[in-house]
C-alpha positions in Angstrom: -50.4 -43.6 -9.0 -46.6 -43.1 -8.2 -46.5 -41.1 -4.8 -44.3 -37.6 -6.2 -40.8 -37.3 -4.9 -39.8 -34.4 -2.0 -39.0 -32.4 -4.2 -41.7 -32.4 -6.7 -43.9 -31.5 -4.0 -41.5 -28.5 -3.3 -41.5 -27.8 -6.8 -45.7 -27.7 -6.9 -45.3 -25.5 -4.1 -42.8 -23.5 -5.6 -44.7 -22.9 -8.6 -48.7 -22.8 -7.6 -47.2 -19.8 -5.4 -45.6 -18.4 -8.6 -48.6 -19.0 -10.8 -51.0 -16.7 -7.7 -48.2 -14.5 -8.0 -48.4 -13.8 -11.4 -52.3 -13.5 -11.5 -51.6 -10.3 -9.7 -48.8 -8.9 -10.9 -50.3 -6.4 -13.0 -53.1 -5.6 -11.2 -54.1 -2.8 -8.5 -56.1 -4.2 -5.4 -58.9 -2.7 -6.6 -58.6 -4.4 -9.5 -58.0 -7.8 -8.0 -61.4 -6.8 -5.7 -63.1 -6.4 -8.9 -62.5 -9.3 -10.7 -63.7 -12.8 -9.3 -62.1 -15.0 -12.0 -58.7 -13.8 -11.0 -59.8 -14.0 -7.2 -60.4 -17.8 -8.2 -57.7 -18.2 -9.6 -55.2 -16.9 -6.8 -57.2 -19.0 -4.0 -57.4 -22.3 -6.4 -53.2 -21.9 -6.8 -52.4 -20.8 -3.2 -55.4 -24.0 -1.8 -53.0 -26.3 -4.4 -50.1 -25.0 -2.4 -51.0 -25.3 0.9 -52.3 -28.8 -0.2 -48.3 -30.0 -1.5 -47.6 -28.9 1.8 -49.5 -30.9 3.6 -48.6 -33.8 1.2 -44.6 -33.2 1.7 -45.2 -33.1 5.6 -47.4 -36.6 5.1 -44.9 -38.2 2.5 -41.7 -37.2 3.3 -41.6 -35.7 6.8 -38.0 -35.8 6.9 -38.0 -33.0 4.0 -41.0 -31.4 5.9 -38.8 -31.3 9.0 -35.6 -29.8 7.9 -37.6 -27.0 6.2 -39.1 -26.5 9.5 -36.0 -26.3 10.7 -34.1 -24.5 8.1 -37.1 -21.7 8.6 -38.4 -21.8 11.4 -40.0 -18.5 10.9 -41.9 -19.6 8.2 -44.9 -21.0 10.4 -45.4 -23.8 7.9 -48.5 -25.3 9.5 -49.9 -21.8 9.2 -49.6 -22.1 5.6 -50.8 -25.9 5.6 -53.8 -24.2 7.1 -54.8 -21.6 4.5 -56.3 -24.1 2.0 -58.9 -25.5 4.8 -59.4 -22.0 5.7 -60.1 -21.2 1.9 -62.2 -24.0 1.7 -64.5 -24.0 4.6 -64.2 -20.4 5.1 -65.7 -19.9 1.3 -67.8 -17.4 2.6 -66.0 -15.3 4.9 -62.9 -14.9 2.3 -60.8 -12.0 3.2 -59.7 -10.6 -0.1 -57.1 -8.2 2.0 -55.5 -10.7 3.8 -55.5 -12.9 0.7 -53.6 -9.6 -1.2 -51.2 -8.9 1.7 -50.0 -12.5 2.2 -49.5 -13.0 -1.9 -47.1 -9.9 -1.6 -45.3 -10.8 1.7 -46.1 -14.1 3.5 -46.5 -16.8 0.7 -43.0 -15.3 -1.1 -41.2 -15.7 1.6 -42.6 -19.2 1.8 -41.7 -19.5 -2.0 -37.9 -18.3 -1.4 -37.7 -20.6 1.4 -38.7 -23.1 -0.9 -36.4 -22.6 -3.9 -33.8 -22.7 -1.1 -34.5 -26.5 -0.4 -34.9 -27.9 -3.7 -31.2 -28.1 -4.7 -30.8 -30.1 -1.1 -32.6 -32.7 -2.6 -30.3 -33.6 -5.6 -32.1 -35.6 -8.3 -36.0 -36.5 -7.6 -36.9 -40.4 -7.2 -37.3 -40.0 -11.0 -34.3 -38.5 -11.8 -35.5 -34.9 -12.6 -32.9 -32.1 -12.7 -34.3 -28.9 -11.9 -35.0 -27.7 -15.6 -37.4 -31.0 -15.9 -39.6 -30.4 -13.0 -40.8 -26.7 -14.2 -38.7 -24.9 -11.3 -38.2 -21.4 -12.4 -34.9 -19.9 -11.6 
């Protein structure tokens, strides 16, 4: 398999954070408490995030680096970290924290994101930004 360009990792990122996004947009917290499929749902798309995060920083470091850079108040490895904490923190989730970050940390992660991608010009496949499912 093809390793995925720089900025089709940004891209996953971009949109597994949308996706968790829009799992909750129409829901209370007490809603989102009540429902484990949704729950599941939100900590499988924000795992697959953290997980193109790691894989940008692996892959393309140069990429990782100048998002560093460009936001360095991000705390990226932070967010690299949330999808082993998911994992092999399975049963000491923290639905509140989950709820608080989709609605502050992990958009501001998104937005810093969507910033970078036009950096990057056409993907190693020549993608524009319509073909690789970035929402605008």
């Amino acid at each position: 398999m093809a390793k995925r360009s720089a900025r089709q990792r940004l891209a996953d990122i971009y949109d597994n954070i949308g996706s968790a996004q829009r799992y909750v947009s129409e829901v209370s917290f007490e809603q989102f408490k009540a429902d484990d499929e949704k729950q599941q749902a939100v900590l499988h798309r924000l795992q697959n995030a953290s997980e193109a995060t790691i894989r940008l920083k692996t892959d393309w470091p140069e990429e990782y680096a100048r998002l560093e850079l460009s936001h360095p108040d991000l705390e990226l490895r932070m967010f690299r970290d949330l999808g082993n904490r998911y994992r092999h923190g399975y049963d000491q989730i923290n639905l509140d924290l989950i709820w608080s970050d989709l609605h502050g940390y992990t958009a501001k992660v998104q937005q810093a994101v969507a910033a970078e991608i036009p950096l990057l010009g056409l993907n190693d496949q020549g993608l524009d930004a319509t073909e690789a499912d970035i929402s605008s």
